[in-house]
C-alpha positions in Angstrom: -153.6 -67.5 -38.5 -157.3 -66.4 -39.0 -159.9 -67.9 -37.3 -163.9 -67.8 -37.8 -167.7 -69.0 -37.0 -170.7 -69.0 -37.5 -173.8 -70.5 -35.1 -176.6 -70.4 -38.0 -178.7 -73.3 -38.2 -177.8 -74.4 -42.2 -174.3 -76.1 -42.0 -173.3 -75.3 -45.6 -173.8 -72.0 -45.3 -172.8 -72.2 -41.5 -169.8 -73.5 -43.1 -169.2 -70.7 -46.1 -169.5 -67.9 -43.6 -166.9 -69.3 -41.0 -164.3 -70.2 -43.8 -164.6 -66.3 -45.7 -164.0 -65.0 -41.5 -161.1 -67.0 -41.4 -159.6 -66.2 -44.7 -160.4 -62.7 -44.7 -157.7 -60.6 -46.4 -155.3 -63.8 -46.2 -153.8 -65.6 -48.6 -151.5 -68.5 -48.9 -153.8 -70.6 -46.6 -151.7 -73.8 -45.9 -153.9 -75.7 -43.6 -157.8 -75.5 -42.5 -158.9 -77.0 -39.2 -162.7 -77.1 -37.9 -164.1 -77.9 -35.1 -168.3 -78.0 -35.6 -171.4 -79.8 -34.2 -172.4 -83.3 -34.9 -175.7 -81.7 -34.7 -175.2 -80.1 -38.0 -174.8 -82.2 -41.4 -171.3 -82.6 -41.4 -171.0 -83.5 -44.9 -172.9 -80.1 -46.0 -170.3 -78.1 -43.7 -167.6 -79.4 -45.3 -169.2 -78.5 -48.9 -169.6 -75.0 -47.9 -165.8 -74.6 -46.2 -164.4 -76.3 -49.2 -166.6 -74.0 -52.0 -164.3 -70.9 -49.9 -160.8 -72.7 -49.6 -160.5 -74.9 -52.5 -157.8 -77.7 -52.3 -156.4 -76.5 -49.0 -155.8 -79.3 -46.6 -158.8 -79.9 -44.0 -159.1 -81.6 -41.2 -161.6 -81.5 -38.2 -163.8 -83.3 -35.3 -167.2 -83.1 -34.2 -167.5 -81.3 -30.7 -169.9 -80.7 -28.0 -168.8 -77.4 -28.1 -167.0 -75.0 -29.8 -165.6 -71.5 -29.1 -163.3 -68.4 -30.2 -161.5 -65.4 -28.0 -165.8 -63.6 -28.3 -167.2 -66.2 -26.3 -168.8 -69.7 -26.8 -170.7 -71.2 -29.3 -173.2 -74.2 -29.4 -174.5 -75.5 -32.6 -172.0 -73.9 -34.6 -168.8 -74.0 -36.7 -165.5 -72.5 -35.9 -162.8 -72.3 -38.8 -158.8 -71.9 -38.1 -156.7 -70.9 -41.3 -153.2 -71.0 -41.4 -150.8 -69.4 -44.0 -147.8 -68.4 -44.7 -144.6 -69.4 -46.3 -142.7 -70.5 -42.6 -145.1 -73.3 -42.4 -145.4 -77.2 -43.7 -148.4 -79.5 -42.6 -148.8 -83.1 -44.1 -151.9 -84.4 -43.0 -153.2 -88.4 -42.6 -156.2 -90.7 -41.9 -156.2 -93.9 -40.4 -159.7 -95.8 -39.8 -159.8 -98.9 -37.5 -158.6 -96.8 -34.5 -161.3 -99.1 -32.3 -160.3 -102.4 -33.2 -156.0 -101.6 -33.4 -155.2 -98.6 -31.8 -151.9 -99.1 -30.9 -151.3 -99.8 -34.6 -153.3 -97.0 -35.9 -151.3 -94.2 -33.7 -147.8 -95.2 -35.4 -149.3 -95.8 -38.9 -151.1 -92.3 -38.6 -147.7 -90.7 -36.8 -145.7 -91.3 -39.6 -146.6 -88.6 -41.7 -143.8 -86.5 -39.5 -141.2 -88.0 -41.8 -142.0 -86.3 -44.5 -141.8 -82.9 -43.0 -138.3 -81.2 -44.3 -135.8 -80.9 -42.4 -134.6 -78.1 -39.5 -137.6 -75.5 -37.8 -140.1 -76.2 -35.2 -142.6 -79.5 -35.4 -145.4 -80.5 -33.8 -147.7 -83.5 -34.0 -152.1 -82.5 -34.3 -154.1 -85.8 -33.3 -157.8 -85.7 -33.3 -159.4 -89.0 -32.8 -162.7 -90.7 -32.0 -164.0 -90.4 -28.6 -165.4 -93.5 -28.1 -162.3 -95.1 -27.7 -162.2 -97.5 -25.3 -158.2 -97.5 -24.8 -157.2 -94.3 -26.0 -153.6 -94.0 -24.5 -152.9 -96.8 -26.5 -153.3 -94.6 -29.5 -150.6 -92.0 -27.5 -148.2 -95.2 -27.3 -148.3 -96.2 -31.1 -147.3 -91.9 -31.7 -144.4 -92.6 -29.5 -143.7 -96.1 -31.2 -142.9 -93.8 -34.5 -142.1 -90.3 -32.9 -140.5 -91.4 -30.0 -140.2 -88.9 -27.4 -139.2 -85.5 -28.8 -142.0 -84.4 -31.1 -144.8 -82.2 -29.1 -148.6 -83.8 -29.5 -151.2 -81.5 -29.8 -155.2 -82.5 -30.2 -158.5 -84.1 -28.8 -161.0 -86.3 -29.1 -163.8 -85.9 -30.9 -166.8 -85.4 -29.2 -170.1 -88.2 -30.0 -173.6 -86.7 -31.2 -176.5 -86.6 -28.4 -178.4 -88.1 -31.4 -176.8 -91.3 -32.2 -174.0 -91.0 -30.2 -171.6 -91.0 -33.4 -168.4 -89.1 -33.3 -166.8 -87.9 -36.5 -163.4 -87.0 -38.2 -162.9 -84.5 -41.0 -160.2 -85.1 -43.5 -160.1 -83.5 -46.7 -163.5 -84.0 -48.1 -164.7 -87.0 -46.2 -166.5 -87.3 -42.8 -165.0 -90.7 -40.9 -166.0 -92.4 -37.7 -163.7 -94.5 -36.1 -160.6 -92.7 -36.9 -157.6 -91.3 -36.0 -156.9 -88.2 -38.0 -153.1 -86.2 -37.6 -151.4 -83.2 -39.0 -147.8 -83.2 -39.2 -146.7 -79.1 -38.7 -143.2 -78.1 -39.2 -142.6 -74.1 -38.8 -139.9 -71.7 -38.9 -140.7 -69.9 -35.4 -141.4 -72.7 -32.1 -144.7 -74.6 -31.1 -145.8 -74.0 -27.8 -147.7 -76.0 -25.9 -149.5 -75.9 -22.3 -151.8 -78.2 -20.4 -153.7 -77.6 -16.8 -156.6 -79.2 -15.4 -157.1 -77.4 -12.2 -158.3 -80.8 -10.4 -156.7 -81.0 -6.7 -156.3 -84.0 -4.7 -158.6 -84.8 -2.2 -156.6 -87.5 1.6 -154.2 -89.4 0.9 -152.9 -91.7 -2.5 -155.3 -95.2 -3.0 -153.4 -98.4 -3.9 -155.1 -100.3 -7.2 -155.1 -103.4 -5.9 -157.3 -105.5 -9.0 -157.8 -103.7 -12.4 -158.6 -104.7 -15.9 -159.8 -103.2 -19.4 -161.8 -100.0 -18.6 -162.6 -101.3 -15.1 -160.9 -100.1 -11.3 -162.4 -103.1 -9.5 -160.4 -103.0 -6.1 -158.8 -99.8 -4.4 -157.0 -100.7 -0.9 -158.2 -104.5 -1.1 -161.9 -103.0 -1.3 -164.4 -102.9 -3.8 -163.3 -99.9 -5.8 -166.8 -98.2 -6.0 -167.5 -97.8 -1.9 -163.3 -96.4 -1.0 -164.5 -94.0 -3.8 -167.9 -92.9 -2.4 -166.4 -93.1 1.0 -163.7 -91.5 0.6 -165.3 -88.4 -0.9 -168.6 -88.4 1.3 -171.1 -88.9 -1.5 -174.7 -89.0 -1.1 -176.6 -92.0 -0.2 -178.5 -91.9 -4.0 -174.7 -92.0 -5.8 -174.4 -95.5 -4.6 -176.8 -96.4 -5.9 -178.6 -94.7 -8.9 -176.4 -94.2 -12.3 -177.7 -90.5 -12.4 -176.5 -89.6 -9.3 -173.3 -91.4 -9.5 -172.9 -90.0 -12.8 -173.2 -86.0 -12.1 -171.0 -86.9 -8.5 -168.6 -88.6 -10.6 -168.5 -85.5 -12.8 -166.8 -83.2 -10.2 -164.2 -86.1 -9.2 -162.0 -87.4 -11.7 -159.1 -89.7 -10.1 -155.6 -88.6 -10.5 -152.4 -90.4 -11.6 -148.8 -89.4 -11.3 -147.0 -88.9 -14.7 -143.5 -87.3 -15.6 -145.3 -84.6 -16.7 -147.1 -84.0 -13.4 -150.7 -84.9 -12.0 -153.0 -86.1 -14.4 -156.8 -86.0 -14.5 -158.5 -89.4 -15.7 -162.6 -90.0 -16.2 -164.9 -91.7 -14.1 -167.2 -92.7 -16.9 -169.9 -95.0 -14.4 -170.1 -98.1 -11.9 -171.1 -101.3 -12.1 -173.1 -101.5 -9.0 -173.3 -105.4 -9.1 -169.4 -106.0 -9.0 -168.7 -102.3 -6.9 -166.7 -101.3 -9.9 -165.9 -98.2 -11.4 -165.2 -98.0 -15.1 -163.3 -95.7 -16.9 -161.7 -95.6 -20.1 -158.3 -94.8 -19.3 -155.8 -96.7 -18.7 -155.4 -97.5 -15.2 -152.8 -99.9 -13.8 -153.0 -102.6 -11.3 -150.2 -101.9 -8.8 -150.1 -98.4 -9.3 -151.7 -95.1 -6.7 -154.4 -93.4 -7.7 -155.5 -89.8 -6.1 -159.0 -88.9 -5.5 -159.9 -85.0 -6.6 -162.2 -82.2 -6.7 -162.0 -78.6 -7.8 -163.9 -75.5 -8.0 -164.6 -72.6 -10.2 -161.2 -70.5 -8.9 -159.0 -73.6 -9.4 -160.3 -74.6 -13.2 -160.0 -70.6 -14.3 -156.6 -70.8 -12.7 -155.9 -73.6 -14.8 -156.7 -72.2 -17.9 -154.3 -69.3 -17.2 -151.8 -71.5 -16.4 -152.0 -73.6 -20.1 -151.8 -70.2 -21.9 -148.9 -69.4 -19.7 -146.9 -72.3 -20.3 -147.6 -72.6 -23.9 -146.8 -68.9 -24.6 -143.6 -69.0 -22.5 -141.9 -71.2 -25.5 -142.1 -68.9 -28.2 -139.9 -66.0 -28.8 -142.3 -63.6 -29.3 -146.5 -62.8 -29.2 -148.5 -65.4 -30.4 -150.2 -65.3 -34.1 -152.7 -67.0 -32.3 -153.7 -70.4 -30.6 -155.5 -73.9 -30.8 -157.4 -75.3 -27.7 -159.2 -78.5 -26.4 -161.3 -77.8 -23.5 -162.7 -81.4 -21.8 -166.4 -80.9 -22.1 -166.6 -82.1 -17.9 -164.5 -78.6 -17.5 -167.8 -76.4 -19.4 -170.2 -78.6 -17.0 -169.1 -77.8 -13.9 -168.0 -74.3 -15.0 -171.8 -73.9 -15.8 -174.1 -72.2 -18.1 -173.7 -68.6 -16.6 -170.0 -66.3 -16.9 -167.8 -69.3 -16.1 -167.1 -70.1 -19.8 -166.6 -66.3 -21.0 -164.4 -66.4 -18.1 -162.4 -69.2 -19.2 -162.1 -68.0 -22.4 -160.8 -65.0 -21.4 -158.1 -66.3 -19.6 -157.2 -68.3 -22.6 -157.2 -65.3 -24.9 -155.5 -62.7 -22.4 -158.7 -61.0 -22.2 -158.3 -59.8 -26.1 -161.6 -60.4 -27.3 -160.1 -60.2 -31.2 -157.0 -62.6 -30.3 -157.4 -66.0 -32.7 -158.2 -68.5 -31.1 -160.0 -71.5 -32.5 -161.3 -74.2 -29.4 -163.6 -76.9 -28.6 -165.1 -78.7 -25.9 -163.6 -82.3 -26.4 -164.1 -86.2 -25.0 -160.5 -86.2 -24.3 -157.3 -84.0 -24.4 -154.0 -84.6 -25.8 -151.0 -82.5 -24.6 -146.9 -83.5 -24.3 -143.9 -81.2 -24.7 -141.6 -84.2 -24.2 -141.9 -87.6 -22.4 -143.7 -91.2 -23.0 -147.9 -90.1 -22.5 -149.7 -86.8 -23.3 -153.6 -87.9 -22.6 -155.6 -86.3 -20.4 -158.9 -86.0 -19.4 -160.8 -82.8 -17.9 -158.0 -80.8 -19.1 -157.2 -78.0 -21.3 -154.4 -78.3 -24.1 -153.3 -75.5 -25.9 -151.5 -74.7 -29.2 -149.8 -71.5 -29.1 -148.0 -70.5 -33.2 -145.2 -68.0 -32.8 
């Protein structure tokens, strides 16, 4: 695995330079992924990458965000090769994800049956962001993979511009999409997931729910046992700003198999004393209110290298990563990122790592779900 970027300014050449870094002194590259800036001309990143790698399978997302084990970069490109002989990817693109997503996650899934048989697999989703019900996308992988197959992968992240979020397959730029790679390889997948989010009193009953909406928690309006319960400031209750940066630093948490998961707080409806969200958040179930800080989130980051490096058999060849964007925000502008990335690296500044800051993470070793939000989902290759 080879990974490279470049931050310069004209995305075909940003493009050219990032691909040569990654293929430097490497041949038989077997898959390309690349994670760059909807800032950039997409189209003109993927002609410069492409003029380097040829025919070699591509895929991508747009990001707000990307980084490798040197540090972060913003307005750039970063460019993961894999090679070898040990490895088999089959890649796929499904458009429509808004309007069927349920539908679109098994047709796009599917692709694992054409991996040969025996090794390690692993599933790669990157989808659109804007997805209003993106674990339904989670439940159409399972409808065709059922529950064995790891899922690795993000959203991708919409452009401050227009607020368009784009795929990459081969040489196309799509919206609305759900793009996958099926990866079969001789030595394991490993994969690791933390968001470093801890709960804040006692679980919250959902009392009334519906599409992308908590409206009751505890037979009140949703809206005030949230504020209440986390002692906001008089402005969050009523100014979308200020709601919107308090919101920031507290996700709610639901219980999964898997363990405690981070879900977005995406605004209020002040008129109904709603919140709205775009997970999926069920009537009749508990809900835990959360907030973190710096030590917990780093903490967190160790703890998703750990667990994904813990499955292989030996030292990683190097590693994917999906960092929720709400993560970099409240980590802040100054060391907290380097610091992140460190922990995700081991603190080996030439380790190859290829990550992004996503709208959404996807992460499952085994079980029914795999989406998270304000997390970080890692792909370790042995």
């Amino acid at each position: 695995m080879g990974v490279g970027s470049s931050a310069g300014p004209d995305g075909e050449k940003a493009g050219m330079r990032a691909a040569r870094a990654a293929l430097r002194d490497r041949g038989d590259s077997r898959l390309i992924v690349v994670f760059g800036n909807p800032r950039h001309d997409l189209t003109a990143v993927l002609r410069g990458i492409t003029k380097v790698t040829g025919d070699v399978p591509l895929v991508g997302c747009s990001t707000s965000g990307e980084f490798t084990a040197a540090g972060p970069i913003f307005d750039g490109v970063v460019v993961a090769a894999f090679g070898g002989s040990g490895f088999q990817f089959e890649t796929r693109a499904v458009e429509g994800i808004s309007r069927c997503p349920r539908e679109v996650g098994a047709e796009a899934t599917e692709s694992a049956a054409t991996l040969a048989e025996g090794g390690h697999t692993a599933m790669l989703m990157l989808m659109d962001g804007r997805v209003e019900r993106q674990e339904e996308v989670l439940r159409g992988a399972y409808d065709t993979l059922g529950a064995s197959v790891p899922l690795i992968g993000g959203c991708a992240a919409p452009s401050p511009v227009n607020d368009t979020a784009f795929l990459l397959h081969e040489g196309r730029v799509l919206t609305d999409s759900l793009v996958t790679v099926a990866m079969r390889s001789e030595a394991p997948f490993g994969i690791g997931v933390a968001h470093g989010y801890e709960p804040v009193g006692d679980p919250i009953l959902v009392t009334r729910s519906g599409p992308g909406r908590i409206l009751e928690l505890d037979d009140r309006p949703a809206l005030d046992v949230y504020l209440d319960r986390l002692g906001a400031s008089e402005e969050a209750y009523r100014d979308p700003q200020a709601f919107g940066l308090f919101a920031l630093a507290h996700p709610v948490c639901v219980d999964r198999r898997s363990g405690r998961e981070a879900r977005l707080i995406s605004g209020a409806d002040f008129a109904s004393r709603a919140l709205t969200s775009p997970a999926d958040i069920r009537e009749g179930g508990t809900v835990w209110l959360s907030s973190s800080s710096t030590g917990t989130l780093l903490d967190a980051a160790g703890s998703a290298r750990a667990d994904a490096v813990r499955s292989l058999t030996g030292e990683p060849l190097g590693m994917l990563a999906f960092d929720g964007v709400g993560r970099l925000m409240m980590l802040g502008s100054e060391s907290g990122p380097e610091n992140e990335i460190r922990r995700l690296s081991g603190g080996n500044a030439e380790f190859p790592i290829a990550g992004c800051y996503s709208a959404g993470e996807i992460a499952r070793s085994r079980g029914f779900n795999g989406f998270h939000n304000y997390a970080v989902a890692v792909l370790a290759v042995g």
